[in-house]
PDBQT receptor file of N, H, CA, C and O in Angstrom, charges set to zero:
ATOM      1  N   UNK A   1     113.685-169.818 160.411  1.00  0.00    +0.000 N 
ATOM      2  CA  UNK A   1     114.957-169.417 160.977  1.00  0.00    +0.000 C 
ATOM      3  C   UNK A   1     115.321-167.998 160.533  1.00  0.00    +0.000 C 
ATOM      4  O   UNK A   1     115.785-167.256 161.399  1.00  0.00    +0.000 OA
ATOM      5  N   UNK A   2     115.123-167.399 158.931  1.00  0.00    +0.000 N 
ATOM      6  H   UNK A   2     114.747-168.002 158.228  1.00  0.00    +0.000 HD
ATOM      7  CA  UNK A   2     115.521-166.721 158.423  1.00  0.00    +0.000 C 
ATOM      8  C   UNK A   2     114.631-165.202 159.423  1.00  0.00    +0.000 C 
ATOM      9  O   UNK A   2     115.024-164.071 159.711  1.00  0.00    +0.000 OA
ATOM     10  N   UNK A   3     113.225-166.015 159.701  1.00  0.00    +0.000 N 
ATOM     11  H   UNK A   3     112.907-166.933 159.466  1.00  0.00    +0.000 HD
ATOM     12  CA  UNK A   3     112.758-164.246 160.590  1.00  0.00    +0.000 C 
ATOM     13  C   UNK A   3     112.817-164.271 161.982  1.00  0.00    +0.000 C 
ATOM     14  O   UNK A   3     112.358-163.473 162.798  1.00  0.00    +0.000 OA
ATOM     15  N   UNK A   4     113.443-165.293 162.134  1.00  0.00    +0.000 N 
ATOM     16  H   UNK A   4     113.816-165.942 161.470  1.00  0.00    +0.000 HD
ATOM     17  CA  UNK A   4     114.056-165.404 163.553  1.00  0.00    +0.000 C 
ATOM     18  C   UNK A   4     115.064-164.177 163.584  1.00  0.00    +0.000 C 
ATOM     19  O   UNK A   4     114.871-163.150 164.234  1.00  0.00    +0.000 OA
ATOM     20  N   UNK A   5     115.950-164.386 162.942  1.00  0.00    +0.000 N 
ATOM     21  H   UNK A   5     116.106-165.221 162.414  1.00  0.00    +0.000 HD
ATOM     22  CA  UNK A   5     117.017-163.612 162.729  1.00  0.00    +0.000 C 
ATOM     23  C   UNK A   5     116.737-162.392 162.823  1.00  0.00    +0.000 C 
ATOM     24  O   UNK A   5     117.076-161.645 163.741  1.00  0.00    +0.000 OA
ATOM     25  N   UNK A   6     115.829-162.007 161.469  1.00  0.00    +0.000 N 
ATOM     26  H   UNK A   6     115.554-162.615 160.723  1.00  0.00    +0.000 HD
ATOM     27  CA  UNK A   6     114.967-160.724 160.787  1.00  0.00    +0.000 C 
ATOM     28  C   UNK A   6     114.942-160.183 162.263  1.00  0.00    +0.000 C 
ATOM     29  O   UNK A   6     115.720-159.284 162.580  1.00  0.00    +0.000 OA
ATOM     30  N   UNK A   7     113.731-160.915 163.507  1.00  0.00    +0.000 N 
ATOM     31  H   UNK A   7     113.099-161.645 163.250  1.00  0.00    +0.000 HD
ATOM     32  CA  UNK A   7     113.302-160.334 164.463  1.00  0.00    +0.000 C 
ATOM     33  C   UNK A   7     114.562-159.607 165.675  1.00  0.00    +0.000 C 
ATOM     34  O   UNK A   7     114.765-158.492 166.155  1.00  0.00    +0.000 OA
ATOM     35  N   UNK A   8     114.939-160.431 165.743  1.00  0.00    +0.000 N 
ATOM     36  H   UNK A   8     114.774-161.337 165.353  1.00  0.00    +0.000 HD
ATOM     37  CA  UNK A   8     116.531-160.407 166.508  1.00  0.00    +0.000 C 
ATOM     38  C   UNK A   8     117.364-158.916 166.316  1.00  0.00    +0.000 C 
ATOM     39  O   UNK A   8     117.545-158.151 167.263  1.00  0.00    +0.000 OA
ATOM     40  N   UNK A   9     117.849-158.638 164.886  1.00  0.00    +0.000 N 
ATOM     41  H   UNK A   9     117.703-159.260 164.117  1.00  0.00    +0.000 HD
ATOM     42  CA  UNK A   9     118.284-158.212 164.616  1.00  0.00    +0.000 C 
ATOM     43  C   UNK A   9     117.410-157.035 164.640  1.00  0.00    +0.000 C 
ATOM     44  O   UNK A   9     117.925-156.127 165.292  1.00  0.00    +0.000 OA
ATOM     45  N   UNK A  10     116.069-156.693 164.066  1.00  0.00    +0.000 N 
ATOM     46  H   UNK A  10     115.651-157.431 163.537  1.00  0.00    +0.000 HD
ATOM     47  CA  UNK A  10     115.563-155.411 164.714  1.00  0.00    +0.000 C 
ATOM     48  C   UNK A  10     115.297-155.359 166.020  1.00  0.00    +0.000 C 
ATOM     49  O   UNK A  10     114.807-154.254 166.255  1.00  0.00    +0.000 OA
ATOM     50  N   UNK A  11     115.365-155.897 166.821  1.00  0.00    +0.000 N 
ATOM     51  H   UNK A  11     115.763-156.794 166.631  1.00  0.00    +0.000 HD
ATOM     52  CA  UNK A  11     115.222-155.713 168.146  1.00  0.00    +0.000 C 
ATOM     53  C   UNK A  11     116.567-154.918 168.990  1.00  0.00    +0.000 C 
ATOM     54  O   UNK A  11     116.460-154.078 169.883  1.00  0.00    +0.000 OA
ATOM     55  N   UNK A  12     117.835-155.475 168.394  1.00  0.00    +0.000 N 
ATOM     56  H   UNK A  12     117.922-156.157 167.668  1.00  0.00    +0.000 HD
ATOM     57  CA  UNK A  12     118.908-155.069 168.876  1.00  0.00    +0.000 C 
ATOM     58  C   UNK A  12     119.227-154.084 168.065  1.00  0.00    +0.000 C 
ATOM     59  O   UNK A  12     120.110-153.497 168.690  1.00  0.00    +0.000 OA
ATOM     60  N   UNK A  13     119.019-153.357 166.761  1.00  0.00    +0.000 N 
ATOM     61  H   UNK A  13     118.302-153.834 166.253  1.00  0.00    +0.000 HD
ATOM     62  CA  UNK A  13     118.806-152.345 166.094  1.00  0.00    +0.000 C 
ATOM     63  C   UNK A  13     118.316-150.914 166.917  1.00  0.00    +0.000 C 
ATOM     64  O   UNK A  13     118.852-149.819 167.084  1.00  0.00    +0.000 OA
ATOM     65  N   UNK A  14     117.160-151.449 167.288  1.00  0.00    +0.000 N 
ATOM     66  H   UNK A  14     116.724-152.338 167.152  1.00  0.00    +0.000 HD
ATOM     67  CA  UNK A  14     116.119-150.795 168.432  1.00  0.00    +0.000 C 
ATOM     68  C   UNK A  14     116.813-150.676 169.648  1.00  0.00    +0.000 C 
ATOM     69  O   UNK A  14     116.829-149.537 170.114  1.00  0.00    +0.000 OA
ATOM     70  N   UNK A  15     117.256-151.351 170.137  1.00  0.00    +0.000 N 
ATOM     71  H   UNK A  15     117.243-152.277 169.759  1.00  0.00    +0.000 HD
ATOM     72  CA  UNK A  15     117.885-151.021 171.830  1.00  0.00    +0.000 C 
ATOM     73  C   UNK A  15     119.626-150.132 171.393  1.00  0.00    +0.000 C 
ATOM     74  O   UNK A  15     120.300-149.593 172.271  1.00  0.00    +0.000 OA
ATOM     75  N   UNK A  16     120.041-150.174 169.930  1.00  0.00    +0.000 N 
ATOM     76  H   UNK A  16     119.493-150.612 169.217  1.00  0.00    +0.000 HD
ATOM     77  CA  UNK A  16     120.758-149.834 170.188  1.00  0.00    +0.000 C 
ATOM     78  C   UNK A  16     120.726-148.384 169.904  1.00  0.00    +0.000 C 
ATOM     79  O   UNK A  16     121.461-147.603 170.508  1.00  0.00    +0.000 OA
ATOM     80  N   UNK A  17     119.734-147.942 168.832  1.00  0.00    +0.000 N 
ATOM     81  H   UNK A  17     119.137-148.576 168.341  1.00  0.00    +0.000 HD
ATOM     82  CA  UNK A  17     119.463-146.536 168.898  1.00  0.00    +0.000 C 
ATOM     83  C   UNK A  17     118.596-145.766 169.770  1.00  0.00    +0.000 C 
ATOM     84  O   UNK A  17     118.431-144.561 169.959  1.00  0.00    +0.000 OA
ATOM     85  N   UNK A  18     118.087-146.842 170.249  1.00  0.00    +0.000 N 
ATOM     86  H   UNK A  18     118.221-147.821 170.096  1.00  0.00    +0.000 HD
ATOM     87  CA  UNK A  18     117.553-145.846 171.605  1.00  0.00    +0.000 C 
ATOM     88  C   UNK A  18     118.462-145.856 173.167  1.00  0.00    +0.000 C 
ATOM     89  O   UNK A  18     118.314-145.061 174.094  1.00  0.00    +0.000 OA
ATOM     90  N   UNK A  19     119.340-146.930 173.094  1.00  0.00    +0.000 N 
ATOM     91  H   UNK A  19     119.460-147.576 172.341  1.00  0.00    +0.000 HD
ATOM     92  CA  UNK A  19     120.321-146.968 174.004  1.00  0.00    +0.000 C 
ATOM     93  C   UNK A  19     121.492-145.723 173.751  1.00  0.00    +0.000 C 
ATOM     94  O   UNK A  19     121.645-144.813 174.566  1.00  0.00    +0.000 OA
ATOM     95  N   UNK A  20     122.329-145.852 172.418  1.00  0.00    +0.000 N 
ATOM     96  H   UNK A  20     122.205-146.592 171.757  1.00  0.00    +0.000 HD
ATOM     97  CA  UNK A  20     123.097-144.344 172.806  1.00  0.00    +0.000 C 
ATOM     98  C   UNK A  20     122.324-143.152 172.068  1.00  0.00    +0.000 C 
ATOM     99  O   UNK A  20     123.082-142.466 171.383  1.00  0.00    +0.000 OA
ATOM    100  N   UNK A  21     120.971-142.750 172.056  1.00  0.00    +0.000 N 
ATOM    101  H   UNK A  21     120.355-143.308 172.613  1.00  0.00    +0.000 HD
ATOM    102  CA  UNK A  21     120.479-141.376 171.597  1.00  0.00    +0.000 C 
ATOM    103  C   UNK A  21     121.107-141.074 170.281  1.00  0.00    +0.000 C 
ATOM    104  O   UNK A  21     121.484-139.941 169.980  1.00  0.00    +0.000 OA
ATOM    105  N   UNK A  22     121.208-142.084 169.524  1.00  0.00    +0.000 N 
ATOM    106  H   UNK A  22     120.902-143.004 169.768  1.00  0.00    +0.000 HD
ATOM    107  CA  UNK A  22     121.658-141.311 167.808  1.00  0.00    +0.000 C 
ATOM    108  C   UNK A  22     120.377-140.191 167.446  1.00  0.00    +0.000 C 
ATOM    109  O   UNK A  22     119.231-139.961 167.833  1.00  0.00    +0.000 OA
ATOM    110  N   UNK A  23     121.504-139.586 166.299  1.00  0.00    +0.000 N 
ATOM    111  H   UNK A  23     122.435-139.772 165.985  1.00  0.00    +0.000 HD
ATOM    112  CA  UNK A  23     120.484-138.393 166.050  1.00  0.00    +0.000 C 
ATOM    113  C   UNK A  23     119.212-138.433 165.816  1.00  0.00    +0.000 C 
ATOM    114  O   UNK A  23     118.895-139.583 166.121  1.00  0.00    +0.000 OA
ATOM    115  N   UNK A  24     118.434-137.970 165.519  1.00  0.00    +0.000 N 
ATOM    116  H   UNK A  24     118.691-137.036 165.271  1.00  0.00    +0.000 HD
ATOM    117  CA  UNK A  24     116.877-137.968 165.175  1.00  0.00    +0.000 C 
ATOM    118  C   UNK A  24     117.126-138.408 163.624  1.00  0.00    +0.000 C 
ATOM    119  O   UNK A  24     117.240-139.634 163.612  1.00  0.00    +0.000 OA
ATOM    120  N   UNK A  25     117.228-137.979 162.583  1.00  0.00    +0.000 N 
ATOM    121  H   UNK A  25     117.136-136.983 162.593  1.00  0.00    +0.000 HD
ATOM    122  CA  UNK A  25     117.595-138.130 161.365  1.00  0.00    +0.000 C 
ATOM    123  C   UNK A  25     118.511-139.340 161.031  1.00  0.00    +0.000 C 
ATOM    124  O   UNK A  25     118.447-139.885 159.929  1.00  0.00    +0.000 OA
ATOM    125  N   UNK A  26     119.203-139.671 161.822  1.00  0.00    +0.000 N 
ATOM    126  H   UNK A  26     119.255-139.228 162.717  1.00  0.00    +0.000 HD
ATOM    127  CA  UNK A  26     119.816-141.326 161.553  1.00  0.00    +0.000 C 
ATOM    128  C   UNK A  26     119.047-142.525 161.731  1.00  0.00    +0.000 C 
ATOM    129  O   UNK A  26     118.946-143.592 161.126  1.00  0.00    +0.000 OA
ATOM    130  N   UNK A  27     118.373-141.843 163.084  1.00  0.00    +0.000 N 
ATOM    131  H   UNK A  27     118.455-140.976 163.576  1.00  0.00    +0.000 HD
ATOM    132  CA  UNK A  27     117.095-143.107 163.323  1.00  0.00    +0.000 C 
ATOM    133  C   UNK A  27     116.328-142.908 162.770  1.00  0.00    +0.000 C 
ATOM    134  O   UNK A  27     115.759-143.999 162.746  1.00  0.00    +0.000 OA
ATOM    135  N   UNK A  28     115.376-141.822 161.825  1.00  0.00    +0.000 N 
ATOM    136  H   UNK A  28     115.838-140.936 161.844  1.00  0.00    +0.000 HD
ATOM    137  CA  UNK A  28     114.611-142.072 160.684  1.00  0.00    +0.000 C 
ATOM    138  C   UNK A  28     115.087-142.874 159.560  1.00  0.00    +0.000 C 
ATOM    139  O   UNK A  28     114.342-143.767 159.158  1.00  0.00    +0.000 OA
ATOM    140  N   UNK A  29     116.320-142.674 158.939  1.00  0.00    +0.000 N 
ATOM    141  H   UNK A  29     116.925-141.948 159.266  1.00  0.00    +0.000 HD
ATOM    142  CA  UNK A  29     117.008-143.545 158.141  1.00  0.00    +0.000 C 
ATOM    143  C   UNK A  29     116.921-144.601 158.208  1.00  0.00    +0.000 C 
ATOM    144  O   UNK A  29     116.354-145.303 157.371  1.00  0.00    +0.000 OA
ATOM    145  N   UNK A  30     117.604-145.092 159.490  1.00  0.00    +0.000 N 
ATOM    146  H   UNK A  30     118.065-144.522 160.170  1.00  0.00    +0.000 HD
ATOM    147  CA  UNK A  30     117.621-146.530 159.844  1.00  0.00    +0.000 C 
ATOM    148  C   UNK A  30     116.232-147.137 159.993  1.00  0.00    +0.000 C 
ATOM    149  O   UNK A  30     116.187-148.348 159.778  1.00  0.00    +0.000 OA
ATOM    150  N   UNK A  31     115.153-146.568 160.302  1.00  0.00    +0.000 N 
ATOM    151  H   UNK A  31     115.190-145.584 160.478  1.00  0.00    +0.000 HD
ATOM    152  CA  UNK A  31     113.907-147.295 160.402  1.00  0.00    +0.000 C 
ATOM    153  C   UNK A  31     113.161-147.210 159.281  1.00  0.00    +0.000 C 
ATOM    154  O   UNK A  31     112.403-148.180 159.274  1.00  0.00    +0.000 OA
ATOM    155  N   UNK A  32     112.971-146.420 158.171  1.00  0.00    +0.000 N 
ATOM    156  H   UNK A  32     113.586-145.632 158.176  1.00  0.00    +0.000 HD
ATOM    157  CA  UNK A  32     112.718-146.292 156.859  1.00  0.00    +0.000 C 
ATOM    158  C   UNK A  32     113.277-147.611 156.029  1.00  0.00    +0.000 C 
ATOM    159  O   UNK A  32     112.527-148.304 155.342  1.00  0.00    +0.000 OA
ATOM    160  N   UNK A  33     114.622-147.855 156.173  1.00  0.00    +0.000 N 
ATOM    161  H   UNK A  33     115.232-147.293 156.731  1.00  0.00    +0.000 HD
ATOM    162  CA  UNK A  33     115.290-148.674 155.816  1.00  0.00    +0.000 C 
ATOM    163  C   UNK A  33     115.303-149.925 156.214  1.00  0.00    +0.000 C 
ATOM    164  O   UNK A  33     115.851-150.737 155.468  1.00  0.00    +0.000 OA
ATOM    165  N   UNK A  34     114.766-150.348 157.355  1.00  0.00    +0.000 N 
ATOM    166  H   UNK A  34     114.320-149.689 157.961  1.00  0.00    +0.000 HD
ATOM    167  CA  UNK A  34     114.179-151.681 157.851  1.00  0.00    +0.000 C 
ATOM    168  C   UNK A  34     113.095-152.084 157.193  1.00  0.00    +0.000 C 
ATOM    169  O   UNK A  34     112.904-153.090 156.510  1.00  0.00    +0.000 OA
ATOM    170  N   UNK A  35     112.180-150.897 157.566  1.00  0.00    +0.000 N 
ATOM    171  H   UNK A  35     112.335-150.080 158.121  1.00  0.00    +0.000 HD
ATOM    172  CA  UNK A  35     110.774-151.072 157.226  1.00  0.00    +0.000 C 
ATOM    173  C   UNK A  35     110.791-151.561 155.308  1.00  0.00    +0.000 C 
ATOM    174  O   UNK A  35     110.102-152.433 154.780  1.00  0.00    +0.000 OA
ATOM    175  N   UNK A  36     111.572-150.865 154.800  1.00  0.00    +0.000 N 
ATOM    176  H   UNK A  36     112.132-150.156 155.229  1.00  0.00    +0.000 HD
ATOM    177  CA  UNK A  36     111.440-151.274 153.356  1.00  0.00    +0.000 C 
ATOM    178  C   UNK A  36     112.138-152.928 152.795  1.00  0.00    +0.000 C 
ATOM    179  O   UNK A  36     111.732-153.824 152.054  1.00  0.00    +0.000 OA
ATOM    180  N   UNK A  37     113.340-152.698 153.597  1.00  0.00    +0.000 N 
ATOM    181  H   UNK A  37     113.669-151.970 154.199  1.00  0.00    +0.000 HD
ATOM    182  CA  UNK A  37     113.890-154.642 153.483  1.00  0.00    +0.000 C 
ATOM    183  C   UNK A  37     112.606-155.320 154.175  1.00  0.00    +0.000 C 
ATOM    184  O   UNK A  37     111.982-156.149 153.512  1.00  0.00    +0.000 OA
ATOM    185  N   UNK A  38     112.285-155.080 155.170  1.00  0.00    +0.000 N 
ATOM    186  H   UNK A  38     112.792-154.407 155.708  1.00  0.00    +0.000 HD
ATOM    187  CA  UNK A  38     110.671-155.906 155.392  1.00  0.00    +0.000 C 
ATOM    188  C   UNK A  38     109.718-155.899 154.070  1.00  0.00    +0.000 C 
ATOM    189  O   UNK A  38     109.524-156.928 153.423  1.00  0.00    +0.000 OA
ATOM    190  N   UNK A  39     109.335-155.061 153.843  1.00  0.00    +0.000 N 
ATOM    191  H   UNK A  39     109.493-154.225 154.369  1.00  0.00    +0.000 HD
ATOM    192  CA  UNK A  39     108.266-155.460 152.871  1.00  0.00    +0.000 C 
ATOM    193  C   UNK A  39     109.111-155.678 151.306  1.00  0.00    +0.000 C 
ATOM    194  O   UNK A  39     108.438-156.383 150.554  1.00  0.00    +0.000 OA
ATOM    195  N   UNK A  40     110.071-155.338 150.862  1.00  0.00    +0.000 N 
ATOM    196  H   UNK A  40     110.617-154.765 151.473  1.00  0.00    +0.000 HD
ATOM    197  CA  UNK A  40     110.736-156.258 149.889  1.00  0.00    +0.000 C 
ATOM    198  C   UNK A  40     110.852-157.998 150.067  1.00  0.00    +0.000 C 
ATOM    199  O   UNK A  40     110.790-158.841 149.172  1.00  0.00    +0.000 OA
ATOM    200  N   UNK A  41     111.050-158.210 151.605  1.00  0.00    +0.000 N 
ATOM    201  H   UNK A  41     111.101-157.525 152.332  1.00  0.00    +0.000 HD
ATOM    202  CA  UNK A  41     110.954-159.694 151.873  1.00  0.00    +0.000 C 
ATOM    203  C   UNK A  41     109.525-159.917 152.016  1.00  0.00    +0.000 C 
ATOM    204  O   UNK A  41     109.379-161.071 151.615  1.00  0.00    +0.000 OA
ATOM    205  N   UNK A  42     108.372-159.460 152.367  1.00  0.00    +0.000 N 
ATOM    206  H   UNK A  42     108.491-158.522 152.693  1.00  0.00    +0.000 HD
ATOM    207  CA  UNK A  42     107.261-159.988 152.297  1.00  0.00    +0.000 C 
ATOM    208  C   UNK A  42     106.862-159.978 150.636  1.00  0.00    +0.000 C 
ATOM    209  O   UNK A  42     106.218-160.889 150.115  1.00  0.00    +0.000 OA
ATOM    210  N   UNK A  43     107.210-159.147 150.127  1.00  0.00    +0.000 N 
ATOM    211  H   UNK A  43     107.733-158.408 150.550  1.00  0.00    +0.000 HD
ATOM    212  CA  UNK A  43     106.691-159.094 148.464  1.00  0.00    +0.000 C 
ATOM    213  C   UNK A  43     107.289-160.301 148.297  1.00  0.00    +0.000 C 
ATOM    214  O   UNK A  43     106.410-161.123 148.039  1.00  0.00    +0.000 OA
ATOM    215  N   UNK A  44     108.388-160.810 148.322  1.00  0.00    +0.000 N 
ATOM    216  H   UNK A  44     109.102-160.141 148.532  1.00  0.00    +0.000 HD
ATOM    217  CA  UNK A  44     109.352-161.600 147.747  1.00  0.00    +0.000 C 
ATOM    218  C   UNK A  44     108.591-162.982 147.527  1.00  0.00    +0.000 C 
ATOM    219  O   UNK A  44     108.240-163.714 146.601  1.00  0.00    +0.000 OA
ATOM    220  N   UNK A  45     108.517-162.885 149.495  1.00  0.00    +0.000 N 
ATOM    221  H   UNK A  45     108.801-162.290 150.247  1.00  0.00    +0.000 HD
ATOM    222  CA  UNK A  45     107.839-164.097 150.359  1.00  0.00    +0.000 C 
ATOM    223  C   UNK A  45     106.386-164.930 149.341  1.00  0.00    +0.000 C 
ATOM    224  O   UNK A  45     106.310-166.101 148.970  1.00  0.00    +0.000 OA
ATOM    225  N   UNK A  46     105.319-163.697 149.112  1.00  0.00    +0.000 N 
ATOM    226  H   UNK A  46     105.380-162.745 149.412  1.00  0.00    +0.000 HD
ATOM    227  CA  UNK A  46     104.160-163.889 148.643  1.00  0.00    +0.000 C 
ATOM    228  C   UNK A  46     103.793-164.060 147.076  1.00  0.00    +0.000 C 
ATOM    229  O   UNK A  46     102.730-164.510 146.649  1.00  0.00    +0.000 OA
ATOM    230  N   UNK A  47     105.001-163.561 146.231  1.00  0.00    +0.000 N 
ATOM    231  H   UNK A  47     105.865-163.195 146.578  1.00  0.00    +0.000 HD
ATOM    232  CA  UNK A  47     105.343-163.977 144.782  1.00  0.00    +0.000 C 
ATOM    233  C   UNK A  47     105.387-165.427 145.230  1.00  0.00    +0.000 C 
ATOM    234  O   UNK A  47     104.527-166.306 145.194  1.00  0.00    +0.000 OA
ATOM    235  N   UNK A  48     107.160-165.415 145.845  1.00  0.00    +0.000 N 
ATOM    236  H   UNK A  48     107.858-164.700 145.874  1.00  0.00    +0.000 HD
ATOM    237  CA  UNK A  48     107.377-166.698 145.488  1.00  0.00    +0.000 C 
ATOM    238  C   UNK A  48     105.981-167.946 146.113  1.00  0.00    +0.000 C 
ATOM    239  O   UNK A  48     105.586-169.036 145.699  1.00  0.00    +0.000 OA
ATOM    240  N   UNK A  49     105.847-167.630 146.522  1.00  0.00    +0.000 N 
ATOM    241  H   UNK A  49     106.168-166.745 146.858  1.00  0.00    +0.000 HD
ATOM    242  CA  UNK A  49     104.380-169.006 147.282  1.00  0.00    +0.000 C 
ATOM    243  C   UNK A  49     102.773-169.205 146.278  1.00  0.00    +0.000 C 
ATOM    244  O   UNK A  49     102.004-170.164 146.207  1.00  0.00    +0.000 OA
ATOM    245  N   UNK A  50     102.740-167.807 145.594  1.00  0.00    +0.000 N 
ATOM    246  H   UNK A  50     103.365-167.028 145.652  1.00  0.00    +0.000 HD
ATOM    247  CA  UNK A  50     102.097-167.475 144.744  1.00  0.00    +0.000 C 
ATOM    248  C   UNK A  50     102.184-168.118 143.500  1.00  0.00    +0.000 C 
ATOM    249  O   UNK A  50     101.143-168.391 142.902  1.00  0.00    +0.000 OA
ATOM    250  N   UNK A  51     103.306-168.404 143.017  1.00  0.00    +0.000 N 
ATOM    251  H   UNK A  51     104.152-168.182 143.503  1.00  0.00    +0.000 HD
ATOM    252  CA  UNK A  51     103.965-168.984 141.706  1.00  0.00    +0.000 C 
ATOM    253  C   UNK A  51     104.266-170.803 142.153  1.00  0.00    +0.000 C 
ATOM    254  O   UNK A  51     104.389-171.545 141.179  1.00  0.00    +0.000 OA
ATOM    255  N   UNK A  52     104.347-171.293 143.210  1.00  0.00    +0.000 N 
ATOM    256  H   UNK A  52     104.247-170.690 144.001  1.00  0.00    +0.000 HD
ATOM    257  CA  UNK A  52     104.063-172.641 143.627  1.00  0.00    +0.000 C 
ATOM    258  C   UNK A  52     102.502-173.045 143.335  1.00  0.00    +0.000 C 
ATOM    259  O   UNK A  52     102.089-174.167 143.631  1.00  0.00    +0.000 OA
TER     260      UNK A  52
């Protein structure tokens, strides 16, 4: 459920900065910043399953 969401939410992330043309430099931000909560949740993901 939880990357249901994950997916969702970058998707509409995505339509919305390419829908009103934010700056070039905001949408690097913002996608830098996805990309890193992604792989903080995959690190997270693969500890915790690792340690089971």
């Amino acid at each position: 459920m939880t990357r249901l969401l994950a997916i969702a939410f970058l998707v509409v992330l995505a339509f919305m900065l390419f829908r009103y043309r934010t700056n070039e430099k905001v949408q690097k931000v913002v996608i830098v910043t996805a990309l890193s909560a992604f792989a903080i949740y995959v690190t997270t993901l693969v500890i915790s399953e690792l340690i089971r």
